[in-house]
Steps between C-alpha positions, in 0.01 A plus 500: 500500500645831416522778726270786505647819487338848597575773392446776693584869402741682699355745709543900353573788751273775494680801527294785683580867590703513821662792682798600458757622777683860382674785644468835422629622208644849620654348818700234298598783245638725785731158620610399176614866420691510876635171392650686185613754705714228734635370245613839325657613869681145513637537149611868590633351878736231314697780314884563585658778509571486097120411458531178355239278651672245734355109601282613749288646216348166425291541842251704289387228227321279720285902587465546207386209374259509833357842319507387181225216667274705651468746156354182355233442719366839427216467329182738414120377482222761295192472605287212374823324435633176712896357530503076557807421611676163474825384689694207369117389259336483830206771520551724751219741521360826343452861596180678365580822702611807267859691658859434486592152670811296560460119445785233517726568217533145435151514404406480125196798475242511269221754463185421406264802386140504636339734338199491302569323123220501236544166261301589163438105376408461125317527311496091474358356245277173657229272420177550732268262665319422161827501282472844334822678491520823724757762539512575924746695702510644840653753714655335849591722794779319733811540736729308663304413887789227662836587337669183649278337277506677191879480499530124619219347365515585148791546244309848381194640695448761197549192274228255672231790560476581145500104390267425721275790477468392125457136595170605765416692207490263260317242731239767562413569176467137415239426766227784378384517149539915357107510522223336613287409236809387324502209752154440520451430107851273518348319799180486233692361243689234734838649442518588862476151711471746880251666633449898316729741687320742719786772455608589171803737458342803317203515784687293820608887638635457855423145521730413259770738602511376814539120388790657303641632836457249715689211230787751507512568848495120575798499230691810678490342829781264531775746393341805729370729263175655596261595157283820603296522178393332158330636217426385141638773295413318175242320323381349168504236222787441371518694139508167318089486606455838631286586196247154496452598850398825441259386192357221728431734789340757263316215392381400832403841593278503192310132588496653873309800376255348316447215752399804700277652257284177396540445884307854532268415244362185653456689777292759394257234306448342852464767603205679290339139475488448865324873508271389216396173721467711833261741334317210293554685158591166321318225605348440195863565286675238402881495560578618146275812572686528779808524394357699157362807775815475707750570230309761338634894583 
């Protein structure tokens, strides 16, 4: 009997935003320039008399080298903007807090901006819930919420917003037919096996952009980016049918109209005949004089 093996997936860390210990900025500045100034007086103090500098000159390397240390850990955060900091590929933490800071100069820093970024996806050219070709696009609002994530869990955050803003996009579109009716003659016909749609694209409004929203947010949230807003910017039929669709809703409009007008019509024969019966005028008419007196002027 050969032995079962399992194979179980290795277990991912999820990196989260931590805080990070710093100094102040200004303090660390003012040591690092005393620590230039030590080393300048024990340059100067190792002089002879001809001003050569002697051995003892060598004492001021390991200052300098001390200063030279804390000028890298400067660092200055804008507002909106956060610094991650790794030591060694081991996450250390992140500072959100806008100033001058000193972090460990071994420390490999990386801003992350979080500001407000506005994605304009499309148009995209995809194939609704009946099959007809639309053009769609859509204007996404977004910034960076967890910057330990963005930067860890993802190669590119910009990079994986904007393919998967398209991809929710896409998967929208293909769930809801571009209009209503459209769906309800293709579920007439039998080319479409599911239930009719009850949001179509053209007349969904905030139902459908909030569908949109919520399959990008649910998209956004393993790399911590935090979508504000989504709008559809753009739609129609693609140009290849743009102009049967047009004839065929001009078309429908037409049969729509006069389904309303012979609609009316009927109406207003009921109408007069129930009158005619109420009164008693035409109990001795047949329904062809009926009919002959009603559609008279």
């Amino acid at each position: 009997m050969s032995p079962t093996i399992n194979s179980v997936p290795p277990v991912r860390s999820v990196f989260a935003d931590k805080e990070l210990g710093v100094g102040n900025g200004y303090v660390m500045l003012a040591i690092g320039l005393a620590l230039i100034a030590v080393s300048c007086w024990l340059v100067y103090a190792a002089l002879d008399v001809r001003g050569h500098p002697s051995v003892r000159a060598w004492a001021a390397l390991p200052v300098i080298l001390l200063a030279v240390a804390v000028f890298k850990g400067l660092v200055v955060l804008q507002p909106n903007e956060s610094l991650v900091c790794l030591l060694f590929g081991s996450y250390v933490g992140s500072e959100h807090r806008p100033g001058f800071w000193w972090v460990n100069p071994f420390n490999s820093k990386s801003k992350i901006s979080r500001r407000l970024e506005t994605l304009e996806s499309g148009p995209l050219k995809v194939n609704d819930a009946v099959g007809n070709p639309i053009d769609i696009g859509a204007v996404i609002v977004w910034r960076v919420e967890d910057a330990a994530k963005a930067l860890l869990e993802v190669g590119s955050y910009a990079n994986y917003v904007k393919a998967q803003s398209e991809t929710a996009l896409r998967r929208m579109a293909s769930v809801h037919p571009y209009d209503r009716v459209e769906a309800e003659e293709a579920l007439g016909y039998g080319e479409l096996h599911a239930p009719a749609p009850t949001l179509s694209l053209r007349d969904g409004g905030d139902a459908v952009i909030e569908a949109l929203l919520q399959e990008i947010r649910t998209r956004m949230e393993p790399i911590g980016v935090s979508v504000l807003e989504a709008r559809i910017s753009h739609l129609a039929y693609s140009s290849e049918i743009a102009g049967a669709m047009l004839r065929k809703q001009a078309a429908s409009a037409v049969v729509a109209a006069r389904r309303m007008v012979v609609k009316g019509a009927v109406s207003i024969v009921d109408d007069a005949l129930s009158e005619l019966d109420k009164k008693k005028l035409a109990e001795d008419l047949d329904p062809e004089r009926k009919a002959a007196m009603i559609s008279k002027p």
